[in-house]
MISEVEX-672759 format. One record per residue (C-alpha): x, y, z; residue in three letters; residue number from 0. Coordinates in steps of 0.001 Angstrom, whole numbers. Layout:
<nodes>
px X, py Y, pz Z, rest ALA, nr NUM
...
</nodes>
This chain:
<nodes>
px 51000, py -23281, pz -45136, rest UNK, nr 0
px 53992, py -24250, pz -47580, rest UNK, nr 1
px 54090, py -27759, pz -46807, rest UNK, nr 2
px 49841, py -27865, pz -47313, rest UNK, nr 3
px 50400, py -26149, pz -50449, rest UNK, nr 4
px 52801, py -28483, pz -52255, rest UNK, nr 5
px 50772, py -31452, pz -50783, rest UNK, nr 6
px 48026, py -29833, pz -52424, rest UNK, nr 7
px 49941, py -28816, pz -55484, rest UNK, nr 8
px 51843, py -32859, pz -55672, rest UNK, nr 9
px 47992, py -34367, pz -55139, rest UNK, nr 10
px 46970, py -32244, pz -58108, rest UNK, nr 11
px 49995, py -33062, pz -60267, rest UNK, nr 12
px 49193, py -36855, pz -59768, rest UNK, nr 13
px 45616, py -36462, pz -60910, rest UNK, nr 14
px 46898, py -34503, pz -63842, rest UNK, nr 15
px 49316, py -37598, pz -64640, rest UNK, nr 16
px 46631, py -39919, pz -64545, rest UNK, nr 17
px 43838, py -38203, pz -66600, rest UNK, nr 18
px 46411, py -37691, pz -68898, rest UNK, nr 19
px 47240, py -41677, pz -68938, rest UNK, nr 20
px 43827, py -42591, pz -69388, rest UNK, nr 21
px 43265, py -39495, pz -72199, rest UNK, nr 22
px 46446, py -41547, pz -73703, rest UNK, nr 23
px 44995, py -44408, pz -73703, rest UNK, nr 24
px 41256, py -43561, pz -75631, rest UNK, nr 25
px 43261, py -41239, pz -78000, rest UNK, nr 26
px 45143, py -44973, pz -79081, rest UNK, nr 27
px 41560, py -46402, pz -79649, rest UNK, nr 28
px 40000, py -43052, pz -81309, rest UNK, nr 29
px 42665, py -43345, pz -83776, rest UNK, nr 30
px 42881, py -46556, pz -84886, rest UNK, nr 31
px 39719, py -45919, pz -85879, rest UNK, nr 32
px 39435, py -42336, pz -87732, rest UNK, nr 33
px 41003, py -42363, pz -91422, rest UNK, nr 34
px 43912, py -40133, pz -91744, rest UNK, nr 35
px 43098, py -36647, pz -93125, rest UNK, nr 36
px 42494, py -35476, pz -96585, rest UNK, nr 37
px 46258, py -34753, pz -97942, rest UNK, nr 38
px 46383, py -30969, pz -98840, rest UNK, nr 39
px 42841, py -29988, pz -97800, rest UNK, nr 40
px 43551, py -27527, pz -94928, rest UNK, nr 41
px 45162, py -24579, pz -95780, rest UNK, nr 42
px 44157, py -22776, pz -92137, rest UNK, nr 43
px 45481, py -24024, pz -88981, rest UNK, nr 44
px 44372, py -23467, pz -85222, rest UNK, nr 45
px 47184, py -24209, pz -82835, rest UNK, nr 46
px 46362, py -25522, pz -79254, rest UNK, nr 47
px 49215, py -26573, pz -77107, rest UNK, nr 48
px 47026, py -26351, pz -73991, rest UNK, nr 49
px 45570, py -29736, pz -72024, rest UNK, nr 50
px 41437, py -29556, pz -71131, rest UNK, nr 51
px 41173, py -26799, pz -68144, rest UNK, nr 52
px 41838, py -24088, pz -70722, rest UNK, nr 53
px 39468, py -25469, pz -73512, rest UNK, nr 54
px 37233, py -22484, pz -72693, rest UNK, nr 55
px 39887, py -20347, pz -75199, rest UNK, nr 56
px 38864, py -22254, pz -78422, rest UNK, nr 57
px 35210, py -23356, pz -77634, rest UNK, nr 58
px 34409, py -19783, pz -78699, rest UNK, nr 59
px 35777, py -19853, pz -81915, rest UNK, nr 60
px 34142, py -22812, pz -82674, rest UNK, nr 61
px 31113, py -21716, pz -84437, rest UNK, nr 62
px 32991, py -18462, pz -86288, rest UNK, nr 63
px 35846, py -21047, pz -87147, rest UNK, nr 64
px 33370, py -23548, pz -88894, rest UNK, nr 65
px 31233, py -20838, pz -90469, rest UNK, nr 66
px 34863, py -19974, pz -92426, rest UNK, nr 67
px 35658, py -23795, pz -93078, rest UNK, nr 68
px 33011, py -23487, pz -95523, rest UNK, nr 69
px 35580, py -21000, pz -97692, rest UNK, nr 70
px 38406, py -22468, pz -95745, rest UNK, nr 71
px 38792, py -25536, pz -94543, rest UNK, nr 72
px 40517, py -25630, pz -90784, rest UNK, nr 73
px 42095, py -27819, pz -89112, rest UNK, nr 74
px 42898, py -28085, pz -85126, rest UNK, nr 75
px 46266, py -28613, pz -83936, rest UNK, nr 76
px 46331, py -30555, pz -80596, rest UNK, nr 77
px 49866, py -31028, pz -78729, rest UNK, nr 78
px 47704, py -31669, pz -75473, rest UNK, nr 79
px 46088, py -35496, pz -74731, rest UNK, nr 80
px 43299, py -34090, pz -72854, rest UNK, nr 81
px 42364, py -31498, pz -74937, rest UNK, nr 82
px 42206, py -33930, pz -78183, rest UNK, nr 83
px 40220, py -36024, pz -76463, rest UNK, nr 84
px 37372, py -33246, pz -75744, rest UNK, nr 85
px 38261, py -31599, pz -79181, rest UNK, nr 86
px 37518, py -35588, pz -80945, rest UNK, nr 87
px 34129, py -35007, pz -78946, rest UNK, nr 88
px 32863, py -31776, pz -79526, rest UNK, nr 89
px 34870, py -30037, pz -81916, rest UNK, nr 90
px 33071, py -28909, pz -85193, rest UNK, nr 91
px 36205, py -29035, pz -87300, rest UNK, nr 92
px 38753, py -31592, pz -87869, rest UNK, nr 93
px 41140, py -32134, pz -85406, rest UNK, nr 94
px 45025, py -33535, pz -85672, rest UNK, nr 95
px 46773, py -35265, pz -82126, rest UNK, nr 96
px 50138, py -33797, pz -82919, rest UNK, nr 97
px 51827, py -34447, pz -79607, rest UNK, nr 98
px 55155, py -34593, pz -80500, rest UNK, nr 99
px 57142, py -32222, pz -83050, rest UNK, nr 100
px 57580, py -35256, pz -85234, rest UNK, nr 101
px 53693, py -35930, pz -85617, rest UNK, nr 102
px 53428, py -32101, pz -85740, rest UNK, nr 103
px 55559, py -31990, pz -88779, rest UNK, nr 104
px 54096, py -34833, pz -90454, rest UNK, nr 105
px 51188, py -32989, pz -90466, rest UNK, nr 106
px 52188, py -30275, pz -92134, rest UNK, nr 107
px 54105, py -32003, pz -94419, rest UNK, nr 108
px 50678, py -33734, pz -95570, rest UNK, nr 109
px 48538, py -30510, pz -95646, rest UNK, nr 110
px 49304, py -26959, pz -97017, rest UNK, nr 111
px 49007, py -24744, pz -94356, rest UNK, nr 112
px 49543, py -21052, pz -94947, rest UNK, nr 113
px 47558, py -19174, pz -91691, rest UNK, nr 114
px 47821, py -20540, pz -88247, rest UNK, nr 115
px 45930, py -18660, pz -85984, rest UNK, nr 116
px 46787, py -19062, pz -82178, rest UNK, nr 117
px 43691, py -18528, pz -79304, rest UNK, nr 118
px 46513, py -17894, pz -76462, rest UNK, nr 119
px 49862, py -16976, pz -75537, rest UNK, nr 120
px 50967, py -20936, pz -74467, rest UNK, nr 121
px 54636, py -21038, pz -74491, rest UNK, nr 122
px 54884, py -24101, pz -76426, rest UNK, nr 123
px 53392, py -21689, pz -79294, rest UNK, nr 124
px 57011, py -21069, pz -79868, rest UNK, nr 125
px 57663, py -24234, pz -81071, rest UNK, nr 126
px 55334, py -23361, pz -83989, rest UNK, nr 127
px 56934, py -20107, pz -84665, rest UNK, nr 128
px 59732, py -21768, pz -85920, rest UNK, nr 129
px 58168, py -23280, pz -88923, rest UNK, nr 130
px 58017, py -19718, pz -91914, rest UNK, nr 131
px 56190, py -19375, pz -95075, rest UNK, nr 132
px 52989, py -19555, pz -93331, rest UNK, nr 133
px 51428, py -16311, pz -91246, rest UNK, nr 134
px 51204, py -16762, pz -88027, rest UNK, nr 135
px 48203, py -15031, pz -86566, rest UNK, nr 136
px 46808, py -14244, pz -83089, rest UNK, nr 137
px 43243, py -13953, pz -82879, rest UNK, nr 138
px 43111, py -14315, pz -78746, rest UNK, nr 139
px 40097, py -15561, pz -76637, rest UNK, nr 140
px 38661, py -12350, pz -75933, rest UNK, nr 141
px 38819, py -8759, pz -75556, rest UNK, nr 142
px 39282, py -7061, pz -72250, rest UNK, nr 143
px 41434, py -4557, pz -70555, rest UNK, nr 144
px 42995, py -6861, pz -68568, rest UNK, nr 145
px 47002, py -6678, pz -68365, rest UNK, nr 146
px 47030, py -9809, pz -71036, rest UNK, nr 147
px 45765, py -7731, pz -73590, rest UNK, nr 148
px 48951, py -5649, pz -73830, rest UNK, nr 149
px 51468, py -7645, pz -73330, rest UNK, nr 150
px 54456, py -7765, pz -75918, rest UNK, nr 151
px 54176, py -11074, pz -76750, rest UNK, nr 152
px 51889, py -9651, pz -79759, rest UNK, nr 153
px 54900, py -8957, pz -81758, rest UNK, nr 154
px 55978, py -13072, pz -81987, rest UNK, nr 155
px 53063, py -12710, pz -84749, rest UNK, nr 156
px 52890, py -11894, pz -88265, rest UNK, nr 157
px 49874, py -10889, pz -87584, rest UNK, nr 158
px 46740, py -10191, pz -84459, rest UNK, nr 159
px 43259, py -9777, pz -85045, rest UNK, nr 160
px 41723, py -7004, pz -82919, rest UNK, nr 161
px 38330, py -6534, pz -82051, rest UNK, nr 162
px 38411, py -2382, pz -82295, rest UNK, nr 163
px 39993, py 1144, pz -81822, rest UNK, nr 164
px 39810, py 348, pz -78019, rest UNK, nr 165
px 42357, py -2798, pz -78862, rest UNK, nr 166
px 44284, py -511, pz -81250, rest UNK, nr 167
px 44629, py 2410, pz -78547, rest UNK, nr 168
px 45409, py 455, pz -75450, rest UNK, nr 169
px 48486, py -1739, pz -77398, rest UNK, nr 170
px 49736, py 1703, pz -79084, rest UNK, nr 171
px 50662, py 2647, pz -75719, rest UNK, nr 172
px 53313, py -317, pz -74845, rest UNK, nr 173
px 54425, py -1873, pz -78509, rest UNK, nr 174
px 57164, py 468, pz -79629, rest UNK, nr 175
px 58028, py 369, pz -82863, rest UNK, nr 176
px 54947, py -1918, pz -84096, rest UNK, nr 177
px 53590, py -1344, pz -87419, rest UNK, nr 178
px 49516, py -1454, pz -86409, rest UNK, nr 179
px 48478, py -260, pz -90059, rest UNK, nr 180
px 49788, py -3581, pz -91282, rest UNK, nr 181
px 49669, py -5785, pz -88781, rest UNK, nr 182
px 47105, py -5482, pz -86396, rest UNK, nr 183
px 43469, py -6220, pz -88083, rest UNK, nr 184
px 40125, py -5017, pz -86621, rest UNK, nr 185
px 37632, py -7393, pz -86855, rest UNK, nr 186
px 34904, py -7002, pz -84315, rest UNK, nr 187
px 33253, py -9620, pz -82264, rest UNK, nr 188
px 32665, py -11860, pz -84706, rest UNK, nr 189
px 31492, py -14544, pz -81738, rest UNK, nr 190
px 28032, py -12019, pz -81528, rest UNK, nr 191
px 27145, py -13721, pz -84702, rest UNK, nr 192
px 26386, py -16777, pz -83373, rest UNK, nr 193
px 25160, py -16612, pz -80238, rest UNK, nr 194
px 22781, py -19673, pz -79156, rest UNK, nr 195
px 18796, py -18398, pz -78563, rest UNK, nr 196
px 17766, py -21930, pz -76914, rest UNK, nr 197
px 17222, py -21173, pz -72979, rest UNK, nr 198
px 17522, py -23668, pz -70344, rest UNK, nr 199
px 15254, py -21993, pz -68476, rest UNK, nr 200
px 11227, py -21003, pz -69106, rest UNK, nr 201
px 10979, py -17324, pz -69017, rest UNK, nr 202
px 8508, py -15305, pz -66780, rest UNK, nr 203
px 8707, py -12340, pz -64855, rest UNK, nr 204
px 11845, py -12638, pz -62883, rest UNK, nr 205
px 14642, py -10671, pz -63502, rest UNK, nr 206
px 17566, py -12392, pz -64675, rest UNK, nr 207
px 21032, py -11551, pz -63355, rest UNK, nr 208
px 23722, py -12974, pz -65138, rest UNK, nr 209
px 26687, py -12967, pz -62468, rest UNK, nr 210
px 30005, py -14188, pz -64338, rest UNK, nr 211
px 33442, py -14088, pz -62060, rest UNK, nr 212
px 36512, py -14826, pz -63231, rest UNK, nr 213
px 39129, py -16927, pz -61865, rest UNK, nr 214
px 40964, py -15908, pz -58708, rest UNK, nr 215
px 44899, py -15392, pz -60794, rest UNK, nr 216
px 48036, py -16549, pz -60162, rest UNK, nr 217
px 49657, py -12921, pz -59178, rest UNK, nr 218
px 48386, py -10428, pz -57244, rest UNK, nr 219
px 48337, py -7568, pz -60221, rest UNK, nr 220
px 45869, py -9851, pz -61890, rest UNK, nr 221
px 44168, py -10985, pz -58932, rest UNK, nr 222
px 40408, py -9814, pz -60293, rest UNK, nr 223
px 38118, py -12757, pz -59524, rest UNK, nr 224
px 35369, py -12047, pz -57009, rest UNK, nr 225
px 34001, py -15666, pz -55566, rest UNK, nr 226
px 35024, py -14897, pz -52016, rest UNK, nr 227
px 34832, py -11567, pz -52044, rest UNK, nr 228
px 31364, py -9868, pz -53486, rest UNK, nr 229
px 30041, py -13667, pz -54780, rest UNK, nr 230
px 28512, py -15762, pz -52039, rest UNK, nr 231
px 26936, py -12318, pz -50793, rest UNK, nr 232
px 25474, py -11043, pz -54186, rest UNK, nr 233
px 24386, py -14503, pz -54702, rest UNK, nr 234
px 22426, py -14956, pz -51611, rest UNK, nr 235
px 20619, py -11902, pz -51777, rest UNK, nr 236
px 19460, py -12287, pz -54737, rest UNK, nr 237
px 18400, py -16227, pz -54500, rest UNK, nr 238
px 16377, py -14903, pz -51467, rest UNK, nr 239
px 14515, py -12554, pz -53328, rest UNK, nr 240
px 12111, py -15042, pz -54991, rest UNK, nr 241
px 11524, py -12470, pz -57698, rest UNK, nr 242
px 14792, py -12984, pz -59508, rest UNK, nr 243
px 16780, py -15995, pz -61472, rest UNK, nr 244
px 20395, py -15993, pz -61348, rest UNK, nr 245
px 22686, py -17431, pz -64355, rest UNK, nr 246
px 25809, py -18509, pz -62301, rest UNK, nr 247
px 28969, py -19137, pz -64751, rest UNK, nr 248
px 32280, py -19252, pz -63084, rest UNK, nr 249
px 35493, py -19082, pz -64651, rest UNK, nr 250
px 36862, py -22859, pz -65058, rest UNK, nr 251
px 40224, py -22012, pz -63518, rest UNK, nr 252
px 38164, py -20940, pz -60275, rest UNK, nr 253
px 40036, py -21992, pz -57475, rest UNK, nr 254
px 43078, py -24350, pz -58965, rest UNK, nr 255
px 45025, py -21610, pz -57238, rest UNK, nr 256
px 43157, py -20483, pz -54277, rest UNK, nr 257
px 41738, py -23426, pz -52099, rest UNK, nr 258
px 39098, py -20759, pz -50537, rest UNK, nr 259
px 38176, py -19440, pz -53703, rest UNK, nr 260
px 37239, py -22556, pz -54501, rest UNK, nr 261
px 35677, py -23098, pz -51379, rest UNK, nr 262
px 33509, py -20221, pz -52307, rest UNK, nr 263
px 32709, py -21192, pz -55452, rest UNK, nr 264
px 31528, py -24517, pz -54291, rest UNK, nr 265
px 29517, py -22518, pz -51560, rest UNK, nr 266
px 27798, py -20795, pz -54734, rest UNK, nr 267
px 26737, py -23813, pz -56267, rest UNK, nr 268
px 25246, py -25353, pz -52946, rest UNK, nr 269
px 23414, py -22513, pz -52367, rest UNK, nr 270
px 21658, py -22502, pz -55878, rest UNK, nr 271
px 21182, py -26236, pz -55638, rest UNK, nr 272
px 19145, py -25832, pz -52514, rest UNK, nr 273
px 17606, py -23025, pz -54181, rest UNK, nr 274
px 16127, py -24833, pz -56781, rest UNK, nr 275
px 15094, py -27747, pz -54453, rest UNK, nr 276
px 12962, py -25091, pz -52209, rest UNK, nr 277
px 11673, py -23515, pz -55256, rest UNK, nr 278
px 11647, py -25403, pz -58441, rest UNK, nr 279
px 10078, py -22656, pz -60618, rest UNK, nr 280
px 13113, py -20096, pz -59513, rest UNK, nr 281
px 14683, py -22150, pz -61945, rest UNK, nr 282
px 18207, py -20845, pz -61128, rest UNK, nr 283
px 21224, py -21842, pz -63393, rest UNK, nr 284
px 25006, py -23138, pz -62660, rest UNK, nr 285
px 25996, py -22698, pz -66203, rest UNK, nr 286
px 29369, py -24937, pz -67256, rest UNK, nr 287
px 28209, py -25302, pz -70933, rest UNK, nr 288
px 30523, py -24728, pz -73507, rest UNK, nr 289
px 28244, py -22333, pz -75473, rest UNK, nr 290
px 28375, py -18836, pz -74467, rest UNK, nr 291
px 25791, py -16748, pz -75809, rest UNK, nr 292
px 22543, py -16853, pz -74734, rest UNK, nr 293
px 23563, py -15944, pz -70885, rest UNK, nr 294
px 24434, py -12445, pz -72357, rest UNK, nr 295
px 21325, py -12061, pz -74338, rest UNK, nr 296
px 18920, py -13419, pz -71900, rest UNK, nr 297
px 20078, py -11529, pz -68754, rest UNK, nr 298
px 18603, py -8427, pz -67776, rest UNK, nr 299
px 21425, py -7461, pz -65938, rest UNK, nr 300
px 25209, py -8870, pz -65926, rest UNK, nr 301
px 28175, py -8873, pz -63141, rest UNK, nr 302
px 31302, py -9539, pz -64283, rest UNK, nr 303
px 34534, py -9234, pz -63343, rest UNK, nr 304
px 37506, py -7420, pz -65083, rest UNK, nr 305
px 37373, py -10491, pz -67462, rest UNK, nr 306
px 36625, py -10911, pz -71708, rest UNK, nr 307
px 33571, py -11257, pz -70019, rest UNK, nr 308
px 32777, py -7694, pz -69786, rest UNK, nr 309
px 33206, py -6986, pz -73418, rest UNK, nr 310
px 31429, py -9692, pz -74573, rest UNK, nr 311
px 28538, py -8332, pz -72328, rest UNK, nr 312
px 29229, py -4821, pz -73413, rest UNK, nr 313
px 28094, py -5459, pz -77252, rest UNK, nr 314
px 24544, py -6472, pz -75905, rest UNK, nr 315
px 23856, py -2714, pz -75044, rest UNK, nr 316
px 22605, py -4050, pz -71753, rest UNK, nr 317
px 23100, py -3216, pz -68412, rest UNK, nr 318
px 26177, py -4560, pz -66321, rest UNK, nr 319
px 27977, py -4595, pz -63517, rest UNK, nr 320
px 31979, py -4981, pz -62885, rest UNK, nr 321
px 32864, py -6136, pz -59684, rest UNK, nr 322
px 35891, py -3778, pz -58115, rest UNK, nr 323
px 38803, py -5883, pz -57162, rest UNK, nr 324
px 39741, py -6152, pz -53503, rest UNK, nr 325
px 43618, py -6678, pz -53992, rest UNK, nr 326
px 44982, py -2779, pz -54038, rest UNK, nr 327
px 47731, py -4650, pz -56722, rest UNK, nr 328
px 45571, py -5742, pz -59146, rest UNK, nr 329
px 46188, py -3699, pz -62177, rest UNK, nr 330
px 42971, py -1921, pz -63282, rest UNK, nr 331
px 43246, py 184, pz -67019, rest UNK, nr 332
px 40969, py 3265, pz -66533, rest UNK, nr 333
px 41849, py 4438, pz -70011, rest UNK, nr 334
px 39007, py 2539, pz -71319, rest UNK, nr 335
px 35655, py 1580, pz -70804, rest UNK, nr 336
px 36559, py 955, pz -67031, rest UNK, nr 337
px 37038, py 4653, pz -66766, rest UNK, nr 338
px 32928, py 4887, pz -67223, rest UNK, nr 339
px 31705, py 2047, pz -65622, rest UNK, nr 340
px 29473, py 652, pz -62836, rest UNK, nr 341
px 31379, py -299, pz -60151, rest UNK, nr 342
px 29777, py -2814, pz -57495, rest UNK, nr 343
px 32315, py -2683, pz -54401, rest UNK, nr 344
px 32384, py -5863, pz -52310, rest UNK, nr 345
px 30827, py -3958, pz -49133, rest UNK, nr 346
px 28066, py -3537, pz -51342, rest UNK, nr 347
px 27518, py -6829, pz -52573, rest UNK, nr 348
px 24816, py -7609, pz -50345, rest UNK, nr 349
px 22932, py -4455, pz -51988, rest UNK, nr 350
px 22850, py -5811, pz -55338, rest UNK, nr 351
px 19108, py -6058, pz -55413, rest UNK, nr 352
px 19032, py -2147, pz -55157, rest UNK, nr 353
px 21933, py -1972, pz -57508, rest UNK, nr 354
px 19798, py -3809, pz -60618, rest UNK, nr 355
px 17199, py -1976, pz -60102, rest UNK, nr 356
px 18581, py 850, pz -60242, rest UNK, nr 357
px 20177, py 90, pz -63270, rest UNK, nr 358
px 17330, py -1441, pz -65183, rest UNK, nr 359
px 15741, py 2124, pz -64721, rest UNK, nr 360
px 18478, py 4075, pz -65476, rest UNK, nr 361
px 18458, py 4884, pz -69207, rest UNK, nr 362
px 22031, py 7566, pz -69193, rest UNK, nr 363
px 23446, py 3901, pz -68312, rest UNK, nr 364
px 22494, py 2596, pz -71266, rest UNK, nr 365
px 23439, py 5565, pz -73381, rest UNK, nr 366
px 26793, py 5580, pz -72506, rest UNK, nr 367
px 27063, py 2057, pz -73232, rest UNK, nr 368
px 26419, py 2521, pz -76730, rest UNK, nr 369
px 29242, py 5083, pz -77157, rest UNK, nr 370
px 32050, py 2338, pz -75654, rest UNK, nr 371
px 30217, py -250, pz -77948, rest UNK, nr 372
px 31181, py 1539, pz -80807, rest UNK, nr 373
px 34634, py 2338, pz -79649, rest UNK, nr 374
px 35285, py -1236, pz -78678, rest UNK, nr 375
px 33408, py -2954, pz -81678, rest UNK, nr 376
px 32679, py -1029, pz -84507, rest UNK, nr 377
px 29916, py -1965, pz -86544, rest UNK, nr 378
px 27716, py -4132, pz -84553, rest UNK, nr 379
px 24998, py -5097, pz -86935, rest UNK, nr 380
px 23961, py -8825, pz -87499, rest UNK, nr 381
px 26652, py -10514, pz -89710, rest UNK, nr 382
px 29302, py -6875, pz -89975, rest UNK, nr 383
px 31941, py -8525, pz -87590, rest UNK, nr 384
px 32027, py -12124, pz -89271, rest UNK, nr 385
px 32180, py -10098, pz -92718, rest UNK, nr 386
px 35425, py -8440, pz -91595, rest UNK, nr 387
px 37001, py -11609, pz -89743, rest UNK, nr 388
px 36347, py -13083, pz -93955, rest UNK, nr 389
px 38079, py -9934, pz -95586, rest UNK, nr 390
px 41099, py -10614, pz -92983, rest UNK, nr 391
px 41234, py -14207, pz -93534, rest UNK, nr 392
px 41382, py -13484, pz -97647, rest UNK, nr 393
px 43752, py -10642, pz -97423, rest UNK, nr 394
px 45867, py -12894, pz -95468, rest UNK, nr 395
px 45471, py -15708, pz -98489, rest UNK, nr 396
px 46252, py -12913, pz -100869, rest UNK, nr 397
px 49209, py -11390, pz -98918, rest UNK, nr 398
px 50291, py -15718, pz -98324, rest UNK, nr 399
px 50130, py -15706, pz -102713, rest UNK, nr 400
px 51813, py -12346, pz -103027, rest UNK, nr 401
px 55035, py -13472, pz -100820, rest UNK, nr 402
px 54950, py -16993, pz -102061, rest UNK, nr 403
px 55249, py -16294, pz -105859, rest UNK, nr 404
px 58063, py -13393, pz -105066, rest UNK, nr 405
px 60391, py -16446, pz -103493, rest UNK, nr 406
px 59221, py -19258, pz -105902, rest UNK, nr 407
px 62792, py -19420, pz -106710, rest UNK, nr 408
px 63545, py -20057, pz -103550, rest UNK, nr 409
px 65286, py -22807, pz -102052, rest UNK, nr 410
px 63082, py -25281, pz -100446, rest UNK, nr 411
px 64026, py -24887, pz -96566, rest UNK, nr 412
px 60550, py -25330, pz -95107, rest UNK, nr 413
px 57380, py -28323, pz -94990, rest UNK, nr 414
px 54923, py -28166, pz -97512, rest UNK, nr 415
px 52564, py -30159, pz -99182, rest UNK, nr 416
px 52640, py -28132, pz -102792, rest UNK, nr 417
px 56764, py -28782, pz -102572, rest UNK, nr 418
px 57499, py -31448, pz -100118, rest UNK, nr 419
px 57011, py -35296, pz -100616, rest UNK, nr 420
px 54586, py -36498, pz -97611, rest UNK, nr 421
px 55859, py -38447, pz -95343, rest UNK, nr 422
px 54143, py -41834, pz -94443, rest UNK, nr 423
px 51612, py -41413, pz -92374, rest UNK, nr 424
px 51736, py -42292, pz -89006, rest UNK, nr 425
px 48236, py -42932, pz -87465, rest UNK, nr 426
px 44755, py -40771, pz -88165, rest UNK, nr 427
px 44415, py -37575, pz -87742, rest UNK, nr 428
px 48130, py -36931, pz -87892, rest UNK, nr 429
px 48370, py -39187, pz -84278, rest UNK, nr 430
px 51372, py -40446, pz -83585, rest UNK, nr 431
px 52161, py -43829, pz -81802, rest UNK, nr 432
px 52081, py -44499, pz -78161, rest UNK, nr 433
px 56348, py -45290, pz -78512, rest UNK, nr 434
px 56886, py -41647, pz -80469, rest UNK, nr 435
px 59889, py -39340, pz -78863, rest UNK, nr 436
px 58798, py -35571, pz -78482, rest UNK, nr 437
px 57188, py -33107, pz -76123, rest UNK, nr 438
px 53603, py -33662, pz -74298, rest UNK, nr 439
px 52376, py -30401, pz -74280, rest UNK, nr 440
px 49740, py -31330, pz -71452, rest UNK, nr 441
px 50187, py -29093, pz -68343, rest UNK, nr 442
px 51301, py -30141, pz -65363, rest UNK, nr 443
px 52610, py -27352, pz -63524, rest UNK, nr 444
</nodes>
């Protein structure tokens, strides 16, 4: 099994080397075309370090990020080829190649950047602590209770934004000695503002079960996807009701660890292919889209996995499901919302037909649901959580004036664009040239 799994592992590294080539190679041609950026324009920063698997973490700020462009203009930090080359595509907001420090710096030298907000906990994200008189700011890619969400990497930022008292309460109980009152920022979902309405399917009188797994995890304490364990079995039983439609959206990590898991997942996606083919009215969905939205609104009932996922779900008020983990190590947090949820075990998979319905009829479920909503979210009225994510950004500006005018006598020791002559430019976008020395921050491993 070793030697198959570094076959595996070296087959997958080679692929990795070439997309990354060819990403190389139509970054060169994207820039020579694209005029450099607008010296001094962006004064807000998002920092991605990771390559395209893990574009998923940014996609969702998208739309809150570009709603705040319009006060403050952001910019996108790529150190990854692949990613750039999705981000040039799709990306609402301007985007900078910065693959190696020296391109990285440039860019900063020729912009004004005073809040760089990071989506995950890369460890190349270090090589942006290092630059001060900006905040650095984690803002995450979701909320969950998930072992991620408490680890003490929070306290490399100036500052986190949280989505509630639930975020508050669970990182109170591992960050000793953290000052939460100042630096930890409750925002809300602000993502629930902007979720898509346009269906890809014509709705009728099926019921519409969301099921949303995670990835399988690469240790056994966070081992919480459900593929091969509850999926192909919920999924069947429901396609072969002909009374429901089921919204399939799998983690895009699912099974770069596990070659069954992916097996599985690929054993999903057959099964709602022929689905469709028998029945082209069931109008079942495999959902890889980058918006995330209207699969939470438009399902009647959701299965998820220990995941972001859940959370996101949680804020609709509707019902859900979380799938129960089958590895005895993964670490669950029943000090939350978990401690009051619907379980669906994997020997009970197959029942999941019984499980909606019960569910759908149940209205204590949905009671209790808005009590964690609250505790989790806060105000979730229309337009409340994209209000407070504006009051953070601004009392971040104001704190960024405060400090800077209290060390205006400073020696110069860091890059700016108000203090520091701009280098000459290199290539648009803040590129840098195919012969430049530095780190590629794609990943390989």
């Amino acid at each position: 099994m070793g030697v198959l799994r570094d076959a595996r592992k070296a087959v997958k590294i080679g692929r990795d080397l070439l997309a990354n080539r060819r990403a190389r190679g139509e970054l060169s041609q994207r820039l020579s075309q694209l005029p450099p950026l607008d010296p001094g324009r962006y004064k807000i920063a998002v920092y991605f370090a990771d390559g395209q698997v893990n574009m998923y973490q940014i996609r969702q700020w998208y739309k809150p990020l570009e709603e705040l462009a319009r006060t403050w203009p952001v910019v996108v930090l790529s150190r990854g080829a692949t990613a750039a080359t999705k981000l040039f595509e799709e990306s609402p907001l301007p985007v900078a190649y910065v693959r190696t420090v020296a391109a990285l710096e440039q860019t900063l030298a020729e912009q004004d950047i005073r809040i760089v907000f990071y989506v995950n906990q890369n460890t190349k994200n270090f090589q942006m602590f290092r630059y001060g008189q900006r905040w650095h700011v984690f803002i995450n890619h979701g909320e969950s209770d998930k072992m991620y969400m408490t680890t003490n990497q929070f306290k490399a930022y100036d500052y986190s934004l949280v989505a509630g008292d639930a975020a508050l309460a669970r990182l109170s109980k591992v960050l000793w000695d953290y000052d939460f009152d100042k630096r930890a920022i409750k925002i809300g979902r602000p993502q629930a503002d902007h979720y898509s309405r346009e269906l890809p399917f014509t709705p009728d009188e099926r019921t519409v079960v969301l099921y949303a797994p995670t990835w399988e995890g690469d240790r056994r304490s966070a081992a919480y996807g459900s593929i091969s364990s509850h999926g192909v079995n919920l999924v069947r039983a429901l396609l072969a009701t002909g009374s429901h439609r089921v919204i399939y959206r799998p983690h895009p990590r699912s099974g770069v660890v596990d070659h069954a898991y992916g097996a599985a997942n690929r054993e999903i996606i057959g099964m709602i292919a022929a689905a469709n083919s028998a029945d082209p009215t069931a109008q079942h969905v495999h959902d890889t889209g980058a918006e995330l939205g209207w699969q939470l609104s438009s399902a009647d009932v959701a299965i998820v996995d220990i995941s972001a996922m859940v959370y996101d779900r949680l804020a609709s008020g509707k019902p859900l499901m979380i799938t129960q983990p089958v590895d005895p190590e993964a670490k669950i947090d029943l000090g939350g919302y978990l401690s009051d949820c619907e379980w669906l075990p994997a020997d009970e998979a197959q029942d999941i037909v019984r499980h909606t319905d019960r569910l759908l009829s149940d209205p204590d479920a949905v009671g209790r649901l808005a009590i964690w909503v609250e505790r989790y979210f806060g105000d979730v009225t229309p337009g409340a959580a994209t209000a407070r994510f504006h009051a953070a950004v601004q009392h971040l500006m104001d704190e960024w004036e405060h400090y800077s005018a209290l060390h205006a006598e400073d020696d110069e020791q860091q890059i700016s664009a108000s203090r520091t002559p701009a280098p000459t430019s290199s290539g648009a976008a803040g590129g840098s040239s195919a012969g430049a020395t530095g780190e590629d921050d794609d990943d390989l491993s």
